[in-house]
matplotlib code that plots the C-alpha trace (Angstrom):
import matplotlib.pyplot as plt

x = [-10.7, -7.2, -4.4, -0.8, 2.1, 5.0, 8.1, 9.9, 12.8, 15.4, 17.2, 19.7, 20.6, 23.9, 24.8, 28.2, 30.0, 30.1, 29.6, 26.7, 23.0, 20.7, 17.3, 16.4, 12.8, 12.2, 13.6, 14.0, 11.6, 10.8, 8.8, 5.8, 5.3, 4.4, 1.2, -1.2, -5.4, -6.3, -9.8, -11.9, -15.5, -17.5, -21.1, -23.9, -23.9, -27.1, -30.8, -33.2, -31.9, -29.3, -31.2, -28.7, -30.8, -30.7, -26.9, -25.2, -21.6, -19.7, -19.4, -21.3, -21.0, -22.1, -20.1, -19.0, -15.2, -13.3, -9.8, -7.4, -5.6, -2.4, -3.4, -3.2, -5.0, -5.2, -8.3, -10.7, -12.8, -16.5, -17.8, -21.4, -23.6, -27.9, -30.4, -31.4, -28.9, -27.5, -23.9, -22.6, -21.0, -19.7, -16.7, -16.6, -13.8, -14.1, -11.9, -10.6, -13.9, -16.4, -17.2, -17.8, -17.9, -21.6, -21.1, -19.6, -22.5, -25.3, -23.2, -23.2, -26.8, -28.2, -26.1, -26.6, -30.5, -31.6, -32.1, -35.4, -35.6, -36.1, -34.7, -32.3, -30.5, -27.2, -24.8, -21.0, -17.5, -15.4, -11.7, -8.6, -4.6, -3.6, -0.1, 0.0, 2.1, 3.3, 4.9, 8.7, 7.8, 5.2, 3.1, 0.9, -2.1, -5.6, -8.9, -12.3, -15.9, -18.9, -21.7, -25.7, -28.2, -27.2, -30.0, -29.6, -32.4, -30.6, -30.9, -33.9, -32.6, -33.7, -34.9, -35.2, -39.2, -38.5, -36.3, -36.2, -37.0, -34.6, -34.3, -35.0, -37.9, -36.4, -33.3, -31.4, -31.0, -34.0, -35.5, -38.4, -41.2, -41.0, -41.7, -42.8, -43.0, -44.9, -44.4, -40.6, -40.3, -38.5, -41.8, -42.0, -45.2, -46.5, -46.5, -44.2, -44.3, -41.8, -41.5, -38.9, -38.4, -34.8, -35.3, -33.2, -35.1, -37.6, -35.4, -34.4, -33.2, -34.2, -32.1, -32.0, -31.3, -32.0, -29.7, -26.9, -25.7, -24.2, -25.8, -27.9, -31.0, -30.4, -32.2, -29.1, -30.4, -33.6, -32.1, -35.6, -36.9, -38.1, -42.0, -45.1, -44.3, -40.9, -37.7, -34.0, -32.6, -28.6, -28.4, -31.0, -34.7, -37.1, -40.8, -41.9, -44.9, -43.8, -44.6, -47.3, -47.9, -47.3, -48.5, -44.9, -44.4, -40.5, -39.3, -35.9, -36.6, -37.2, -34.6, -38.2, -39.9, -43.3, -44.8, -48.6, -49.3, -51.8, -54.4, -57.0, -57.7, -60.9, -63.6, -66.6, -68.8, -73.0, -73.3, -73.1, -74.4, -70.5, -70.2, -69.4, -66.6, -65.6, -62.3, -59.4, -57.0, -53.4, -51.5, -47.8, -47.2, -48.5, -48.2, -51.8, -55.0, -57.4, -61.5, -64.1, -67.8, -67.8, -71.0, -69.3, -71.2, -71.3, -72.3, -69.0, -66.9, -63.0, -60.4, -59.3, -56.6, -57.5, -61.4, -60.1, -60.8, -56.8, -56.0, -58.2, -57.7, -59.1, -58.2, -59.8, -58.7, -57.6, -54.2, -53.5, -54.4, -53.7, -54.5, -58.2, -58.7, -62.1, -64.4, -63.9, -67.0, -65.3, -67.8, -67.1, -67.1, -63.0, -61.2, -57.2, -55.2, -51.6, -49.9, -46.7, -45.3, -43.4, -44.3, -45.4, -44.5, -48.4, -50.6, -52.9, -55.8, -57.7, -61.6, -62.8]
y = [80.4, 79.1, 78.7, 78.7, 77.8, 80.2, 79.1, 77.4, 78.5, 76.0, 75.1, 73.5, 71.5, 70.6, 68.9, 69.5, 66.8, 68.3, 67.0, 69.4, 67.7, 67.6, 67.1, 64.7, 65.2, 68.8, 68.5, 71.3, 71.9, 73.8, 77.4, 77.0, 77.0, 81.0, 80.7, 82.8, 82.7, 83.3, 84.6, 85.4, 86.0, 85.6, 86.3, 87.3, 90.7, 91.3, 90.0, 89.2, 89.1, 90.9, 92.5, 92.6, 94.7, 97.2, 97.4, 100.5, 99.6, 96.7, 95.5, 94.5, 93.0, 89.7, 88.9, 91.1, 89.3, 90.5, 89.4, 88.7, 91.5, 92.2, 89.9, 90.1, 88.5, 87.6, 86.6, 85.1, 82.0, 81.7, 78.4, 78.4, 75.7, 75.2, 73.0, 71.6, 73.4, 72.1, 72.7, 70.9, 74.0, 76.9, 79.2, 82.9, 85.2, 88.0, 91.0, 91.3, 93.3, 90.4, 92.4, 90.1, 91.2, 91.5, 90.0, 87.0, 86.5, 87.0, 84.1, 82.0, 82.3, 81.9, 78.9, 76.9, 77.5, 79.7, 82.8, 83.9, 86.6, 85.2, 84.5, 81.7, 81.0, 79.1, 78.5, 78.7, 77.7, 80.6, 80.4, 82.4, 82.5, 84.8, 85.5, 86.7, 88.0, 85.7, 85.7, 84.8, 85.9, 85.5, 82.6, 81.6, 79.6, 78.8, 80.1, 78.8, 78.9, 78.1, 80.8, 80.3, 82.5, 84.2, 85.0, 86.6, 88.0, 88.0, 90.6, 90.3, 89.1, 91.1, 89.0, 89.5, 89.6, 86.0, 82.8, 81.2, 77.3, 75.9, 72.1, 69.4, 70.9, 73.7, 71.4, 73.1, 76.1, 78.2, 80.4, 81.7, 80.5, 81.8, 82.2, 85.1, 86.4, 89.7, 89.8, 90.2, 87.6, 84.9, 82.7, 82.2, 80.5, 79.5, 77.3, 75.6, 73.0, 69.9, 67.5, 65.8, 66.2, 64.7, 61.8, 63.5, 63.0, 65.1, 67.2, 70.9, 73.6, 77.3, 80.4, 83.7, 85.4, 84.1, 82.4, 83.1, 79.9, 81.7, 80.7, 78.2, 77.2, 73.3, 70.5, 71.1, 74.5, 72.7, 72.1, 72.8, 69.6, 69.2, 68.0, 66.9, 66.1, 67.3, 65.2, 65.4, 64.1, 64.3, 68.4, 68.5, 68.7, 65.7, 66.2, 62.7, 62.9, 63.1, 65.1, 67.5, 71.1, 71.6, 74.4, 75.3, 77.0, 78.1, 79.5, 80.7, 82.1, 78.8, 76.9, 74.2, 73.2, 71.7, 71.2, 69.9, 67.6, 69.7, 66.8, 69.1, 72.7, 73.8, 76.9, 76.9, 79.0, 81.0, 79.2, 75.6, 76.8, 76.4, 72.8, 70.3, 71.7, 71.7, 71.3, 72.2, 70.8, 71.6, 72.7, 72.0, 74.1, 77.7, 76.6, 77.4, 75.9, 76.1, 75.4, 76.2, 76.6, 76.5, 78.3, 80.9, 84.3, 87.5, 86.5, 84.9, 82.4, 81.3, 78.4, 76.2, 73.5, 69.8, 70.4, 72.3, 75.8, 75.5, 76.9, 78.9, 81.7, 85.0, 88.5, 92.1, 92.2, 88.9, 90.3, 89.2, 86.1, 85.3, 82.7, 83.4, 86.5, 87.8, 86.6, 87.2, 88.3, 88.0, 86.4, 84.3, 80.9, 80.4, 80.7, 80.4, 80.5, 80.9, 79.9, 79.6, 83.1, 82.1, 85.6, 87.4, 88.7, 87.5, 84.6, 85.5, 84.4, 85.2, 85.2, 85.2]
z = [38.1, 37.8, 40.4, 38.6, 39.7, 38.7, 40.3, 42.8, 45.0, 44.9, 48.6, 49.5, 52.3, 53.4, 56.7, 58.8, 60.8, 64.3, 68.0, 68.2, 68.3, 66.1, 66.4, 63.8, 65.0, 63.7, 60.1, 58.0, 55.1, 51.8, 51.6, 50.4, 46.4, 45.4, 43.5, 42.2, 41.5, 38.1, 37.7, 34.6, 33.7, 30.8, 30.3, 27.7, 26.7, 26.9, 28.3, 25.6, 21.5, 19.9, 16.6, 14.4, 12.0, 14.8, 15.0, 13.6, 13.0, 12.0, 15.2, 18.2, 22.0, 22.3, 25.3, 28.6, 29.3, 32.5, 32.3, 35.2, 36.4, 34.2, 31.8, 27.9, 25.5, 21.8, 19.8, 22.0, 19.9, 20.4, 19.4, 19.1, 19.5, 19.4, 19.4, 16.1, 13.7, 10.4, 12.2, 15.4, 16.0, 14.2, 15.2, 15.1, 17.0, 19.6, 20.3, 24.5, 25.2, 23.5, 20.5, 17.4, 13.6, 12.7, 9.3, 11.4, 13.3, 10.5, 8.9, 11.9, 12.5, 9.1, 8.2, 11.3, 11.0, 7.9, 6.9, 8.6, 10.8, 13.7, 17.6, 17.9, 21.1, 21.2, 23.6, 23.5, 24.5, 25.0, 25.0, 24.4, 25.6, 28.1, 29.5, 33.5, 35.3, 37.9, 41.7, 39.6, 36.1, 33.5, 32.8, 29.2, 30.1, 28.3, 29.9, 28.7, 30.3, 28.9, 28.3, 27.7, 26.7, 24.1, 21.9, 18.3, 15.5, 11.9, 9.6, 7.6, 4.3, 0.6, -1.9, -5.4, -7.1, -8.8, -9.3, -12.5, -13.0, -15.6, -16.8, -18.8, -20.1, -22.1, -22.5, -19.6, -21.6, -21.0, -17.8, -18.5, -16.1, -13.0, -9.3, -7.4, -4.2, -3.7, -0.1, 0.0, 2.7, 0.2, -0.2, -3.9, -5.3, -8.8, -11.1, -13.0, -16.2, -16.0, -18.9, -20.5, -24.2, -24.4, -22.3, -19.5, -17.1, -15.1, -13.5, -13.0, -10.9, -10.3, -10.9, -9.0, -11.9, -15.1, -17.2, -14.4, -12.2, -9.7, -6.0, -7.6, -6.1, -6.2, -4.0, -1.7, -0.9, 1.0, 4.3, 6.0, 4.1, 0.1, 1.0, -2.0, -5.3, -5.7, -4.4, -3.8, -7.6, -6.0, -6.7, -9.4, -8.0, -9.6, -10.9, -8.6, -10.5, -13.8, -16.9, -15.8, -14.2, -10.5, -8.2, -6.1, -2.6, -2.4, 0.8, 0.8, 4.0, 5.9, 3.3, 2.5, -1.2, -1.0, -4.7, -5.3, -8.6, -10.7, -11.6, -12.5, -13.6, -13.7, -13.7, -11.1, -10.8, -10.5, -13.8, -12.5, -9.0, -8.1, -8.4, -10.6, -12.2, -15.5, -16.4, -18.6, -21.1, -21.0, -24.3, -23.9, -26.8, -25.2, -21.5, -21.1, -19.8, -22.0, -22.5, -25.2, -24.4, -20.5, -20.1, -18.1, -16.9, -15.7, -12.0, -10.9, -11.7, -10.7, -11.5, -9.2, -8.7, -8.0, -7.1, -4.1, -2.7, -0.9, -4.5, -6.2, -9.0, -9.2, -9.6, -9.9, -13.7, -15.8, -16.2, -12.7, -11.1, -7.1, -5.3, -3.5, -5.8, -6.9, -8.6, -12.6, -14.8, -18.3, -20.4, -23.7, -24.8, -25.0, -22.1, -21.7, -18.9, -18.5, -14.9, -15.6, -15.8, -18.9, -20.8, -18.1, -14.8, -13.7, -13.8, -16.4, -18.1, -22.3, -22.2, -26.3]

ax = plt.figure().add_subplot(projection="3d")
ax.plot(x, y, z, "-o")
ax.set_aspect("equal")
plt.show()
């Protein structure tokens, strides 16, 4: 609420020589200044989140804006602020009835926090010029009032089967081994095989698709945090551990990139009383695991990563390996397994 002053009445005062008294005691004085209250109000929409998945349109109300009488308004700016966000504050504009572009605020949302489909709450600085009409003519002034609560789901985001790991490995000029994420929900796990052939260094970067570098999945991309093995290498992502195979958990979702050091590969199973487990040998050559004479059978056995039941391999056919799959009863004394996706869209495994 505003009080605006919009005009005073000029007087003038002139005083005659004459016999007559005055009575310096009472002076004359000014009218009071005309002035006017200014009153706006601003509030959230709506109780609870905004869905913006649920939105039919291209717009939608975030705010509920009451003007002052007569007044008219241009674009009204909503700067949004939230706990924890990559931004301090982002900007996004409002029509005079508080309706915002929904592409605007599935921007705002997912690149002050991330792309997950979930409730964030922020709260914001509204503000916008007016021009009133006044007691002795019109008047521009700036309102602004600060509004909490507002709460906002983004639209789920669609993400593609797979992103591509491309580096020093395959001398930057190669995709082939890839993520996946079956459940749609931008988790992509697997594993990947880093090395460094050309003395580049053990670096690399992943594709969305392969062999294109547009919206590059770089270590910048990580704003949730780049966690295990794998570190920040200045835009390129760096193997920490060096040459070797690491198991990868990529969520584009949550913007994070945890990668686990494969030490050991290894089968367990019935036939050593699943313990003591025997392990593999990598072949750089074929990307593969591999193992002769492990004594395998047909009661059970599985492979697992590091001695550790966190990751284990299994599947209901060998053609398709998941992490805590069945157990496998392929029998024979060769056994090859290839995690890397390279030449297939599944982790697979050969049983001669």
């Amino acid at each position: 609420m505003k009080k605006i002053l919009f005009g005073l009445s000029a007087l003038a005062l002139f005083a005659a020589c004459t016999e007559d008294y005055t009575d310096w005691a009472q002076p004359q004085s000014n009218a009071a200044v005309p002035t006017k209250t200014v009153v706006w109000t601003v509030a959230a929409a709506q109780q609870g989140a905004i869905a913006l998945d649920d939105i039919q349109g291209e717009t939608v109300k975030l705010l509920n804006i009451t003007l002052p009488e007569g007044a008219t308004a241009g674009d009204i700016n909503v700067k949004l602020t939230g706990e924890g966000t990559t931004y301090d504050d982002y900007n996004i504009t409002a029509d005079a009835s508080g309706n915002v572009a929904v592409a605007d605020l599935q921007k705002a949302v997912t690149e002050m926090y991330t792309i997950e489909a979930v409730e964030r709450t922020f709260n914001a600085l509204v503000s916008t010029d007016v021009v009133v009409k006044g007691v002795e003519g019109d008047a521009a002034i700036r309102l602004q009032q600060n509004v909490s609560g507002i709460s906002v789901i983004p639209q789920k985001p669609q993400f593609s089967p797979f992103v591509y790991f491309i580096g020093a490995t395959d001398g930057w000029s190669k995709a082939e081994q890839k993520l996946a994420c079956p459940g749609g929900d931008g988790l992509y796990t697997g594993f990947v095989y880093c090395a460094d052939p050309n003395g580049w260094g053990v670096e690399f970067k992943f594709q969305r698709v392969a062999g294109s570098w547009d919206n590059e999945i770089n270590s910048g991309t990580f704003t949730g945090g780049i966690t295990g093995d794998f570190a920040d290498g200045g835009g390129n992502i760096k193997a920490a551990a060096g040459v070797g195979v690491y198991y990868v958990e990529l969520d584009l979702a949550k913007a994070t990139l945890k990668a686990t050091f494969v030490q050991t590969m290894s089968l367990i199973g019935d036939f050593n009383s699943w313990s003591g487990d025997v392990d593999m040998t990598w072949n750089d050559v074929d990307f593969c695991y591999e193992v002769t004479n492990p004594g395998i059978t047909a009661s059970g056995w599985k492979f697992r990563v590091n001695h550790d039941w966190g990751n284990n391999l299994g599947g209901k056919t060998l053609t398709d390996l998941t992490n805590g799959g069945d157990n496998l009863s392929a029998v024979g004394n060769t056994v090859k397994l290839y995690p890397t996706r390279r030449d297939s869209d599944k982790i697979y495994c050969t049983v001669e």
